[in-house]
C-alpha positions in Angstrom: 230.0 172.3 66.6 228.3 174.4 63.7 224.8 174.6 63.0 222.5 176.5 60.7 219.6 177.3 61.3 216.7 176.5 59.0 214.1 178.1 61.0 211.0 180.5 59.4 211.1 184.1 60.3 209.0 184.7 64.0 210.9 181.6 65.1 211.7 182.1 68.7 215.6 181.2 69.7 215.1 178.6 72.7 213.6 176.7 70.1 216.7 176.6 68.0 218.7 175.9 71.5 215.9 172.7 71.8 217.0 171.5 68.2 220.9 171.9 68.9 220.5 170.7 72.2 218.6 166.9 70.6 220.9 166.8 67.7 224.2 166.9 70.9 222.1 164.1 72.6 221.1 162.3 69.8 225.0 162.3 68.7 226.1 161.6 72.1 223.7 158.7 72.3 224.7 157.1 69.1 228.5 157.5 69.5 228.2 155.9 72.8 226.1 152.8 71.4 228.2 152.7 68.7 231.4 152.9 70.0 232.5 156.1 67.9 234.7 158.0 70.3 235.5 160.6 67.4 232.1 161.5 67.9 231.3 161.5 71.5 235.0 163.9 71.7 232.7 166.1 68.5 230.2 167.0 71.5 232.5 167.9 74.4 233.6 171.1 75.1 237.2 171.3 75.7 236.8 171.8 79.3 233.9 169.1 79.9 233.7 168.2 83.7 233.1 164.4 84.2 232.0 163.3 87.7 232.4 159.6 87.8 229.8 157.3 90.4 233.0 156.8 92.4 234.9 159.8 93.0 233.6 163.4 94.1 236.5 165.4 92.3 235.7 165.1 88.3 237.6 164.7 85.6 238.5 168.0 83.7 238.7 168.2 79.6 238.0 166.2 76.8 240.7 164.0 76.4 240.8 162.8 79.8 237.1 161.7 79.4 237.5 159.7 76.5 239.7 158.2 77.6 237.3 157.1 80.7 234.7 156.1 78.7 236.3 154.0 75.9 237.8 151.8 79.2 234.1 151.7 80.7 232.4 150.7 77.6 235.1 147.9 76.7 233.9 146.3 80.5 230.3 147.6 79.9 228.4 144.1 78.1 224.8 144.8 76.3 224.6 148.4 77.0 221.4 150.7 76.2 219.6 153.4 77.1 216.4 153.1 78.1 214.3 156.4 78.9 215.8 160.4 78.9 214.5 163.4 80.4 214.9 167.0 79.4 215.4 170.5 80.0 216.4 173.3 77.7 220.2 172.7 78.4 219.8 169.8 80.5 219.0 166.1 79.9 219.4 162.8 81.9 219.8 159.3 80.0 218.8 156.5 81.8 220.7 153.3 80.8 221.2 149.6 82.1 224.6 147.3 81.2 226.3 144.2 82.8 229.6 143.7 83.8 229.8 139.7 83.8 226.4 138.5 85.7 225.9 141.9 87.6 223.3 144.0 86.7 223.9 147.6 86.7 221.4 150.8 86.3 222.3 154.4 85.9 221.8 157.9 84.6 223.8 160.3 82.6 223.1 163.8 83.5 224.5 166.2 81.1 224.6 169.7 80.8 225.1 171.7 77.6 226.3 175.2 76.9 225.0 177.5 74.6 226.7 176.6 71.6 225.2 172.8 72.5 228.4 171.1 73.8 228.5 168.8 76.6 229.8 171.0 79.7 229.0 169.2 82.2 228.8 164.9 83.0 227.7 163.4 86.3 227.1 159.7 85.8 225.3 157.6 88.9 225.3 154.2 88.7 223.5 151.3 91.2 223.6 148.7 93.0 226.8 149.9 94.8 229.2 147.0 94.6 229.0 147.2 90.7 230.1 150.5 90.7 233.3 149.2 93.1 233.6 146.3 90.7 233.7 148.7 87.7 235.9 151.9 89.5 238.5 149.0 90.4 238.4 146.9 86.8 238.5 150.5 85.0 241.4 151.7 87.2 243.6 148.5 86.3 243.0 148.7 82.8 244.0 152.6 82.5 246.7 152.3 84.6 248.1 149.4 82.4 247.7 151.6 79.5 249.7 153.9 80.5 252.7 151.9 81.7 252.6 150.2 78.7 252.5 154.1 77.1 256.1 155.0 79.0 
């Protein structure tokens, strides 16, 4: 990701980190609502760690991720985000969904680096049978994509 900075003299340089660090969230966001996968992969480093609600080992690059998170948002149903905290390299989404007539709640908490990519993705998720419904539905669906792949 390139940016240029369009900052007066005497600016100070965490606040160009604050505006590359909103424009990766604001893109992240978007792409995820949207469904633009191109554009979530446009904010991930290539060695993005994703720690899923129901696994403690995460989920190493880019493509791998994707991947993930084009199968959860095709089982996801009225997705949004509803309030985000931040930190200089740090922010945490809070979001609701369905998955039929469940009613889920969760938080991204993302970590950029210091070119403003996403380095780091832990996503928690409640009440704890939706996140067994989703691990298991998510599971079946990749692992029928890829025997259908070979």
């Amino acid at each position: 990701m390139t940016t240029t900075s369009s900052f007066a003299r005497g600016s100070h340089p965490s606040d160009e980190r604050a505006l590359l660090t909103h424009a990766t969230i604001e893109a992240w966001k978007q792409g995820i609502v949207s469904g633009d996968w191109d554009a979530v992969s446009d904010v991930l480093a290539e060695d993005v760690a994703y720690h899923n609600p129901a696994s403690l080992e995460p989920y190493v690059g880019k493509s791998a991720l994707v991947t993930v998170l084009r199968t959860v948002f095709n089982i996801f149903q009225d997705f949004e985000y509803l309030r985000e905290f931040s930190g200089e390299s740090d922010y945490v989404l809070e979001f609701r969904a369905r998955i039929g007539d469940a009613q889920l709640f969760g938080v991204d908490i993302i970590e950029l680096n210091e070119h403003g990519l996403i380095v780091n993705l832990m996503v928690m998720i409640r009440p704890a049978d939706v996140v067994g419904t989703l691990s298991a539905e998510a599971a079946r669906r990749i692992g029928a994509a890829g025997a259908a792949a070979e």
